[in-house]
C-alpha positions in Angstrom: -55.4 12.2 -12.5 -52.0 13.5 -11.9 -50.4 16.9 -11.5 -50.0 17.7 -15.3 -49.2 21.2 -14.7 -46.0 22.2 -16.2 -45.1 24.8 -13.8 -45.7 22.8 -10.8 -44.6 19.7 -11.3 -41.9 17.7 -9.2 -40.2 14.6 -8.8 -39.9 14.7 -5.1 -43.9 15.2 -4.4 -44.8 13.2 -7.5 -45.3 9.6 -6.0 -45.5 6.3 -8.2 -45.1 8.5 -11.3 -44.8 5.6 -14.4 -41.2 7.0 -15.4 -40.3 6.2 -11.6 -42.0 3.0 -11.2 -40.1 1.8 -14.3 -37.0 2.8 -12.5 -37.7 1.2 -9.4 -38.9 -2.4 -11.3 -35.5 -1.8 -12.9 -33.4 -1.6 -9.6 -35.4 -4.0 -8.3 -34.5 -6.7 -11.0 -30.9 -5.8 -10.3 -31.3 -6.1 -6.7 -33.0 -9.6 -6.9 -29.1 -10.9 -8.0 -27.1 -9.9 -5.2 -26.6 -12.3 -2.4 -26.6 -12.5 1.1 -28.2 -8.6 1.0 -30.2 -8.2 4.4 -26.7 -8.4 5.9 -25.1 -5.3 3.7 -25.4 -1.8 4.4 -27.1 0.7 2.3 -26.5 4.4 1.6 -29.0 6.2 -0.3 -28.2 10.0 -1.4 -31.4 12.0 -2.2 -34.9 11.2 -1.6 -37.2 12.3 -3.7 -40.5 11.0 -3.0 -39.6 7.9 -1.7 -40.4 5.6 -4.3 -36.3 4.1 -4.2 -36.3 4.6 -0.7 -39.2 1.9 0.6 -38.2 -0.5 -2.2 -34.9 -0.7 -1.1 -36.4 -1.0 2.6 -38.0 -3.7 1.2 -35.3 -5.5 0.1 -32.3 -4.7 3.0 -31.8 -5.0 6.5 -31.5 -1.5 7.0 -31.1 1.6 5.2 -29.7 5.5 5.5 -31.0 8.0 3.4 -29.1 11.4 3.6 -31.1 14.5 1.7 -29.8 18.1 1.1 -33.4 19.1 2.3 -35.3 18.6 5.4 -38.9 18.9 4.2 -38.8 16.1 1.7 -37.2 14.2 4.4 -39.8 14.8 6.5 -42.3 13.7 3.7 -40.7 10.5 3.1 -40.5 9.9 6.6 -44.1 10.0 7.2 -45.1 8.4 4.3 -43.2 5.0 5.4 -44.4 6.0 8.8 -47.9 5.3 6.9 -47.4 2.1 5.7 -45.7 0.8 8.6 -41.7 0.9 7.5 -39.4 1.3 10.2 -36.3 0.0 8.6 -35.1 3.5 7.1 -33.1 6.0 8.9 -33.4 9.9 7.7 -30.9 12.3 8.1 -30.4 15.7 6.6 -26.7 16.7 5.2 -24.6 17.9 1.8 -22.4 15.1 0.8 -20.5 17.7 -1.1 -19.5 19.5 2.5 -20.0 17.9 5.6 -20.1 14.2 4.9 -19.4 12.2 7.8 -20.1 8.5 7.8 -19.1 6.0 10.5 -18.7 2.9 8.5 -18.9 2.0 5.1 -21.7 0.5 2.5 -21.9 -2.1 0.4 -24.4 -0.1 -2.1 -24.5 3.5 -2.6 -27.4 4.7 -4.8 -27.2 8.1 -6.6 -31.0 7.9 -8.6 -31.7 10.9 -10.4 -28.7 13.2 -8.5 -25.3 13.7 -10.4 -27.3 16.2 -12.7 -28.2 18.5 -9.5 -24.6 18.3 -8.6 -22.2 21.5 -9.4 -19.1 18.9 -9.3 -20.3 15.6 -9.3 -16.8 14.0 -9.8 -15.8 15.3 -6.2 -19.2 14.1 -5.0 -18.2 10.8 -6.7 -14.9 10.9 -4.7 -16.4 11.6 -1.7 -18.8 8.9 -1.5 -16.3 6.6 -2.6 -14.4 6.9 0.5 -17.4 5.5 2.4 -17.4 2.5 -0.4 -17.1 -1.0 0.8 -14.0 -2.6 -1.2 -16.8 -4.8 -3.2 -19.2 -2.0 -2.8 -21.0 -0.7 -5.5 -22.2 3.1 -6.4 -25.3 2.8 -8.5 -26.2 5.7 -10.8 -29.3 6.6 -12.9 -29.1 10.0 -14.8 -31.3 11.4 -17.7 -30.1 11.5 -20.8 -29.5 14.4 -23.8 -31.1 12.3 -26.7 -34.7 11.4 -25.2 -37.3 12.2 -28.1 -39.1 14.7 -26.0 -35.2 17.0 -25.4 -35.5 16.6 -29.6 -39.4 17.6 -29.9 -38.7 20.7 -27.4 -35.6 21.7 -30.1 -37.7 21.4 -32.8 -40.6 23.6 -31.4 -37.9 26.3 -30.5 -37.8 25.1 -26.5 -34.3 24.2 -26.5 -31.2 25.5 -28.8 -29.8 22.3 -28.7 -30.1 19.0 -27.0 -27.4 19.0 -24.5 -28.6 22.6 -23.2 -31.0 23.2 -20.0 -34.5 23.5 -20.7 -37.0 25.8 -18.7 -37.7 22.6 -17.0 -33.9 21.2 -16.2 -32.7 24.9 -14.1 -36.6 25.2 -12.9 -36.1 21.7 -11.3 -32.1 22.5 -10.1 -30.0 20.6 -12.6 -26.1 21.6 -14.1 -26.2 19.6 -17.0 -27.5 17.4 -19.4 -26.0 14.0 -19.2 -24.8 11.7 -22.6 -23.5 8.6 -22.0 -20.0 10.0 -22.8 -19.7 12.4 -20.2 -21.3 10.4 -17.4 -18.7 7.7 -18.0 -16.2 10.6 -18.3 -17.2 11.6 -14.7 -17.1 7.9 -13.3 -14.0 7.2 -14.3 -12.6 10.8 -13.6 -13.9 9.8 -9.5 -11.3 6.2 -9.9 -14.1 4.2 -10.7 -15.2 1.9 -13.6 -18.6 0.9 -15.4 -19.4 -2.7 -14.4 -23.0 -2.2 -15.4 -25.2 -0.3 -17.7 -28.9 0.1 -19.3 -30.7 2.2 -21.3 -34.4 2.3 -20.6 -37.2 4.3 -21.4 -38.1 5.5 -24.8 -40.1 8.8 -23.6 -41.7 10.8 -26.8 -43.5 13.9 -24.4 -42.7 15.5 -21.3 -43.3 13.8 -17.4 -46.7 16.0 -16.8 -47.7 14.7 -20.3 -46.7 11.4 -19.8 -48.3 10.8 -16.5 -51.9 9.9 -17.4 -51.0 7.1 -19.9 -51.9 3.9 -18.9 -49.0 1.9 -17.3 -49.1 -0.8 -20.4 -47.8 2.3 -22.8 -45.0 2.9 -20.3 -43.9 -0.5 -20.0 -44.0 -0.9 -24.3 -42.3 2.3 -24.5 -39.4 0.8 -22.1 -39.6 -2.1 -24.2 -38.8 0.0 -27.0 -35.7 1.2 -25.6 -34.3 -2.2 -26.3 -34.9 -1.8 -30.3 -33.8 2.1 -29.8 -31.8 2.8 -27.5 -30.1 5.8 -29.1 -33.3 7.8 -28.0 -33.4 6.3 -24.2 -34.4 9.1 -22.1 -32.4 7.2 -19.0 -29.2 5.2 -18.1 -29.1 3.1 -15.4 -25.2 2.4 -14.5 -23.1 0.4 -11.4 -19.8 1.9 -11.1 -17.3 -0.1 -8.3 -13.5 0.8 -7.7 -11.4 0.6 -10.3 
């Protein structure tokens, strides 16, 4: 069973979650089309558990991961100490204030992170600095019209929405993305939307969620393709304008 207590639950403990699996099949199946990627450098901001992290190992040469906070560094370095990954290099820093990269990447990834950011536009901007010219910033955000933001306004939860829930400040996020804004802030950092999908059609909340069986997941994913007005994530690839 998994952690299904409200209270507790979080995304950077919470390993192989379904929601997070989906994700990383879905970056994988990008992934699969690039070419000649075990020679191009990768930058991944925020860690989480690690579920991005190793399958991106998996799939490049290399790869930095920078995260605001030590201790789930540490986690994620000792769970691909674990299983035997020594392709992944940790290191603790704030791209918002003391950034400093020697070289550039060809793919910066950004999963889950622009809603924890005060100003993600100048983290945007930042980033970009360290993007190759071809490089690519890839971006997945949650999003304001997912059925279970509309079941927590109908039980009273939530005014509205677009507004934090309990859940959004408990787990450190400024806003509430809507497709909209999040290409408002893209193209506010110089950049432009090459790329996008809407996935995940997610009726309850994670710690509800959790104990389904993986078919339901994968069928409610699937029915993000028929209505994708009520997606609970976009996936988007944003490169220089």
């Amino acid at each position: 069973m998994t952690n299904t207590n409200f209270n507790t639950f979080d995304y950077k403990t919470a390993r192989e979650i379904p929601e997070v699996v989906l994700r990383v099949e879905l970056i994988k199946k990008r992934m699969e089309l690039l070419r000649d990627k075990k020679n191009e450098k990768v930058l991944e901001i925020g860690v989480g558990s690690g579920d991005t992290t190793l399958m991106l190992a998996n799939e490049f040469k290399s790869v930095l991961c920078i995260d605001i906070d030590q201790q789930t560094l540490d986690d994620a370095r000792n769970r691909s100490k674990e299983i035997g990954v020594s392709n992944i290099e940790y290191r603790c820093g704030d791209i918002t204030k003391d950034l400093r990269l020697d070289e550039k990447y060809d793919h910066i990834f950004l999963i889950g992170i622009l809603e924890h950011l005060e100003d993600p536009v100048q983290a945007l901007l930042i980033l970009s600095k360290y993007l190759s010219d071809n490089g690519t910033i890839y971006v997945l955000v949650n999003l304001a019209n997912s059925l279970h933001r509309w079941l927590g306004v109908v039980m009273g939860d939530i005014e509205d929405v677009s507004k934090l829930s309990e859940a959004d400040v408990r787990l450190g996020h400024h806003r509430v993305y809507d497709l909209k804004l999040l290409n408002q802030h893209i193209s506010e950092a110089g950049m432009g939307n090459k790329f996008q999908e809407l996935f995940y059609v997610k009726p309850f909340p994670s710690f509800i969620m959790n104990d389904l069986p993986m078919k339901i997941h994968h069928g409610l994913n699937k029915l993000a393709e028929r209505f994708p007005e009520f997606s609970s994530y976009v996936y988007l690839e944003a490169v220089k304008s």
